[in-house]
C-alpha positions as CSV (number, residue, x, y, z in Angstrom):
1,X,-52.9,36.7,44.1
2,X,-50.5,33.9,45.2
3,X,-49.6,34.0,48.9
4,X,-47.1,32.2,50.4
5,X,-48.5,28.9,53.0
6,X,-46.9,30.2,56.3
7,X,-48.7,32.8,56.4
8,X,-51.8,32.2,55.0
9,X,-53.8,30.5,58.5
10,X,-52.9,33.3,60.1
11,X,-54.2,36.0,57.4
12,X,-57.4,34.0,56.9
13,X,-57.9,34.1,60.4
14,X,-57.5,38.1,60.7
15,X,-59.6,38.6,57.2
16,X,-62.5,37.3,59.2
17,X,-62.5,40.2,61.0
18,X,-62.7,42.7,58.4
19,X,-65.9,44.0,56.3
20,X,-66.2,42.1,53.0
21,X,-64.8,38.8,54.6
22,X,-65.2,36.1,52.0
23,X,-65.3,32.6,53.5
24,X,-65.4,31.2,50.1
25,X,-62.2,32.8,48.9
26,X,-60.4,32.0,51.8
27,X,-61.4,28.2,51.7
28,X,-60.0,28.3,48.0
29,X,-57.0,30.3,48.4
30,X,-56.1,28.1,52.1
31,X,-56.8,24.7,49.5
32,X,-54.1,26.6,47.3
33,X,-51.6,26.4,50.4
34,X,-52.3,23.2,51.5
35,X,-51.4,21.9,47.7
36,X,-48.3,24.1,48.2
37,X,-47.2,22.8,51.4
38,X,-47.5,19.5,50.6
39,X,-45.8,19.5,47.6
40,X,-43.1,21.6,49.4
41,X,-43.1,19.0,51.6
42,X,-42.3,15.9,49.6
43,X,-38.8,17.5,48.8
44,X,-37.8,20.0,51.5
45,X,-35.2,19.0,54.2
46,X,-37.6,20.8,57.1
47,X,-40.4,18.2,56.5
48,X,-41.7,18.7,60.2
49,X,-42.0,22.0,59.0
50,X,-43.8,21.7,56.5
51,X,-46.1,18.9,58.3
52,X,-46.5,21.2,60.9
53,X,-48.0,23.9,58.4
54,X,-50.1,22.0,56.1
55,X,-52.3,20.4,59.6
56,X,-52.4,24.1,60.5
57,X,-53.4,25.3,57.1
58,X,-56.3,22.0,56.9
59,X,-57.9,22.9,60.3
60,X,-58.1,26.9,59.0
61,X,-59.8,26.1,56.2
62,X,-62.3,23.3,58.4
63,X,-60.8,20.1,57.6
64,X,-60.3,19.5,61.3
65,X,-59.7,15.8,61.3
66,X,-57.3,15.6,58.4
67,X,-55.1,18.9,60.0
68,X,-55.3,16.9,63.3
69,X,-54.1,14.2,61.7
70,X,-51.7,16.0,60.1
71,X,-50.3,17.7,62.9
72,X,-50.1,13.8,65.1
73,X,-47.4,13.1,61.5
74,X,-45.1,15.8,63.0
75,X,-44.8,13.3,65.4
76,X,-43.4,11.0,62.9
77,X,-40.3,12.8,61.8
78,X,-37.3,13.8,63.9
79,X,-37.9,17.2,66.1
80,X,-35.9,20.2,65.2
81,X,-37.4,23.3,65.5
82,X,-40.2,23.2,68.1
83,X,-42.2,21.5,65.6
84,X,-43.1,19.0,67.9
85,X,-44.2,21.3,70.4
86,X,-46.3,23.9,68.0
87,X,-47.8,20.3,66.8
88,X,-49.2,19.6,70.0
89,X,-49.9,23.9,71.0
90,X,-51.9,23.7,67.6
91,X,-53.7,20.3,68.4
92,X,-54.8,21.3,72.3
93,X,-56.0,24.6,71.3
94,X,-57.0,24.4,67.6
95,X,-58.1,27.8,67.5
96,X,-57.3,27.9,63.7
């Protein structure tokens, strides 16, 4: 089942409530959304968007220093949005 990246951190976080939670899927299927979000990305016109969700997306699926990293490139790119301030909500709590 493809989901779409923006909402995928968020479901992975609720399936780990649930019975028959399955870390392994979710790893795979949050690598799929990273892959997407990138390549999104590379040709979208909300690129701090898109920044914003793949660092999001890396520290759900435990690549902590890469998302964090990810999220400091927001930084990087002019602010529209709130992205810069989600960036840094995301990077003090990193409750992903």
């Amino acid at each position: 089942m493809k989901r779409k990246p923006p909402n995928l951190a968020w479901a992975a976080q609720a399936a780990k409530r649930l019975e028959g939670y399955d870390p392994a899927q979710w790893t795979e299927r949050l690598a799929a959304g990273i892959t997407q979000a990138e390549d999104i990305s590379q040709r979208s016109d909300g690129k701090g968007w898109w920044i914003y969700l793949t660092g999001v997306l890396r520290i759900a699926a435990g690549q902590r220093e890469q998302g964090g990293s990810e999220l400091r490139d927001v930084f990087l790119v002019p602010d529209s949005r709130m992205w810069h301030h989600l960036s840094r909500l995301a990077l003090a709590e990193s409750k992903f």
